[in-house]
N, C-alpha and C positions, 0 to 999 in steps of 0.2 A: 504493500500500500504506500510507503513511505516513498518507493523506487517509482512508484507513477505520480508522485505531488511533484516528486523532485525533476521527473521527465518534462511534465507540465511544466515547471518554473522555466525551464530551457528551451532554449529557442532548435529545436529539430533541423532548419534548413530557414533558406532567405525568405521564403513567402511566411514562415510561421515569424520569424522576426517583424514582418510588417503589419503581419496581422495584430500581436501585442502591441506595436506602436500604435497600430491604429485602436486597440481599443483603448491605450495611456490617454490617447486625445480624446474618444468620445468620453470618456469618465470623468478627463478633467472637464470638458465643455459641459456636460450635463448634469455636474454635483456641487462645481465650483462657480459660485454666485462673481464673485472677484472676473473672475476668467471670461466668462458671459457680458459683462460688462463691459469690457476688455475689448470683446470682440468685436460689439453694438459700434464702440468708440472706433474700432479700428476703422470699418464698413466705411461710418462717417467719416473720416478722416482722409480715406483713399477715395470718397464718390467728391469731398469739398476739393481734394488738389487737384480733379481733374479740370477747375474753372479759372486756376490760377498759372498756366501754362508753366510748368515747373520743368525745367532740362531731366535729362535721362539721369544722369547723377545726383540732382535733389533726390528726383523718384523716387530711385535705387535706395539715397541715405533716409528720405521717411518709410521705408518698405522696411529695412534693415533694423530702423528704430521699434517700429510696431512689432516687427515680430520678437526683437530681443524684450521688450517687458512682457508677453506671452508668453515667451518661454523661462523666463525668470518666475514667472507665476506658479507656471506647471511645476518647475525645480522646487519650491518652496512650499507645494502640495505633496511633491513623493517626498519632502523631508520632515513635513505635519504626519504626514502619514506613518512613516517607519518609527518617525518617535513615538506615534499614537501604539504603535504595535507591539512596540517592544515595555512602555510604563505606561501606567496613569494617573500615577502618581505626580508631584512636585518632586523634581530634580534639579539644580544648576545645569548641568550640563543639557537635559534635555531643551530647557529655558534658552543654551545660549544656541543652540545647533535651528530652533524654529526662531529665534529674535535673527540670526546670520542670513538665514532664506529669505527673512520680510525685510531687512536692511537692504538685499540684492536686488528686491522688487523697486521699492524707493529708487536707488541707485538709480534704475533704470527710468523710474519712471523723473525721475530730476535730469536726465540724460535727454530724455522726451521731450521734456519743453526746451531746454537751449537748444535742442533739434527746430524744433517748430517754430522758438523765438526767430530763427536766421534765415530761417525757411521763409514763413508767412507774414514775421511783423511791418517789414518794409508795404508790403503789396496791401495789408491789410491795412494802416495806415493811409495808406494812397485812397484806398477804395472809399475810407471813412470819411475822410476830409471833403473828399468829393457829395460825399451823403450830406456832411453837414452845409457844404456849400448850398449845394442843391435847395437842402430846406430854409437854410437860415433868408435866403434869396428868394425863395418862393411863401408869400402869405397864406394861400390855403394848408401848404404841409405842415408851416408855422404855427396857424392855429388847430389845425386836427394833435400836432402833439400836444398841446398846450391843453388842449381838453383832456386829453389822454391822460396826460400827467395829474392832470386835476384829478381825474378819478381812478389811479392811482393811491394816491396818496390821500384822499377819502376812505378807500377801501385798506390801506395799512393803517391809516387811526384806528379807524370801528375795528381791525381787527386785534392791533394792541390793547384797545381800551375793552372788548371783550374776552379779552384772556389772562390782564394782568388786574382789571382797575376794574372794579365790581361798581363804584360810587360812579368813577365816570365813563363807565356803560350806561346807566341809569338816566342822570343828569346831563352830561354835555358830548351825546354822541353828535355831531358836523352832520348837518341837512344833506346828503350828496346831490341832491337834486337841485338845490339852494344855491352848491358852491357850482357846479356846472352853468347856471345859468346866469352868475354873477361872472364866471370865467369868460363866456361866452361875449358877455356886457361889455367887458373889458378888452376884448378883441375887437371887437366890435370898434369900438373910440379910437385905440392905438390904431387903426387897419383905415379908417374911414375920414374917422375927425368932423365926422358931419353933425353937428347938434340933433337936427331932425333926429335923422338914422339911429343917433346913440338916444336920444328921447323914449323912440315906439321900441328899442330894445330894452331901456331901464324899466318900461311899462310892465314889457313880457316877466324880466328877472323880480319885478316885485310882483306882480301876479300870484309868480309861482312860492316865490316865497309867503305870500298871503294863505295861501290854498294849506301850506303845508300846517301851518299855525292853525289856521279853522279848522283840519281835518285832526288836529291834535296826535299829529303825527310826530311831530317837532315840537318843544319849547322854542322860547323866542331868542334864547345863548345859544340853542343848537342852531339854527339858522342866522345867525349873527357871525356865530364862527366858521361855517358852512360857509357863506358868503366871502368873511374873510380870508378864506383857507382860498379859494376860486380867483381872487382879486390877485392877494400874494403871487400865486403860483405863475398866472399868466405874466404879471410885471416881473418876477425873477426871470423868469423864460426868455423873455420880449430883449431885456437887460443885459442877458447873458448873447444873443444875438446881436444885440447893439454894439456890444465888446468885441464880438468876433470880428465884425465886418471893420472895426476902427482900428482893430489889430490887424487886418487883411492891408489895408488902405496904408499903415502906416509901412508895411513890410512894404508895398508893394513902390512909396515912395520914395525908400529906401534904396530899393532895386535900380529907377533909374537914376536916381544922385548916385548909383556907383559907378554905371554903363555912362553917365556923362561924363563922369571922371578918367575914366577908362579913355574913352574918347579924345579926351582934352592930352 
């Protein structure tokens, strides 16, 4: 009996060798949660560089990198393992032999990003600047994030203050409906500057803020700070756009006092 365990652990010939590798990988893909992740990441990682026109050698070095922390992973699974096999106890040694294999994972995965920082930050940088060009330049993208943000950051209040702050869950949960349409208000002005136009909007955002208070849906500090939560966000936004373009403006005047210098 002992002569067929021991037959089984040994690889008979080259197709019986690949067959055990192959099931080392399905065991680790289908038990190991780490590894599966791993792999989701990889997928993504190799379908995102196909958009970033990467030379045959980036390729090769992010192909190289993804597979060395998968197989760092797997190593650090047959060494959970053998130690699981042999104690179950608390040992040192067992402690340093599975701390060595998750050090090597790390290793790797710290390997990973300086890979990717030299890889992607440049291209990805380029790409961003351009986004924010894009929006900061255009008023409708300006104000859809501007709302977005707004109700964001409606939705991370109500969710801090219902998980940490019992009193102010109760009393001063922010109108969301209040601050988007005081946000809106506010785009509105910065975007148009028309009196009329910001008049029949202040109409609409106190309507809605009326409605909420009669429907006793809201106290009148929830829609107060609802409001001012809407106003803030937009002028921080609007603010931080104002800065970019005067920071764009100042580089760009920059630029040519050097090329006329050059010149001269």
């Amino acid at each position: 009996m002992k002569k067929e365990e021991e037959h089984k652990m040994k690889n008979g010939n080259f197709l019986d060798a690949c067959q055990n590798a192959l099931d080392g990988i399905i065991y680790a893909i289908t038990t190991q949660s780490n590894i599966k992740k791993q792999l989701l990441i990889a997928v993504a990682v190799m379908l995102i560089s196909l958009f970033f026109d990467l030379s045959r050698a980036e390729f090769l070095c992010l192909m190289f990198t993804v597979v060395l922390i998968i197989v760092a992973e797997m190593f650090n699974t047959a060494v959970e393992t053998v130690v699981d096999l042999y104690t179950d106890l608390y040992h040192p040694k067992a402690k340093i032999a599975k701390d060595v294999g998750a050090g090597a994972v790390v290793i790797a995965a710290i390997n990973a990003i300086i890979v990717a920082y030299f890889l992607f930050f440049q291209k990805i940088s380029t790409i961003g600047l351009r986004m924010v060009d894009e929006v900061v330049n255009s008023p409708i993208h300006l104000a859809f994030v501007a709302v977005l943000l707004t109700v964001i950051v409606i939705v991370t209040l109500k969710a801090a203050a219902t998980k940490k702050h019992k009193f102010v869950k109760e009393n001063f949960m922010p109108s969301g409906q209040t601050a988007v349409a005081f946000a809106a208000l506010t785009i509105v002005w910065l975007t148009t500057r028309n009196v009329v136009i910001f008049t029949l909007a202040l109409v609409l955002a106190l309507l809605v803020a009326i409605n909420r208070y009669q429907t006793n849906k809201r106290t009148k500090a929830e829609i107060i700070i609802g409001a001012c939560v809407g106003v803030l966000v937009v002028i921080l936004l609007y603010g931080l756009a104002i800065l970019y373009l005067h920071i764009n403006s100042l580089a760009s005047i920059s630029e040519i006092f050097q090329n006329f210098q050059i010149r001269q």
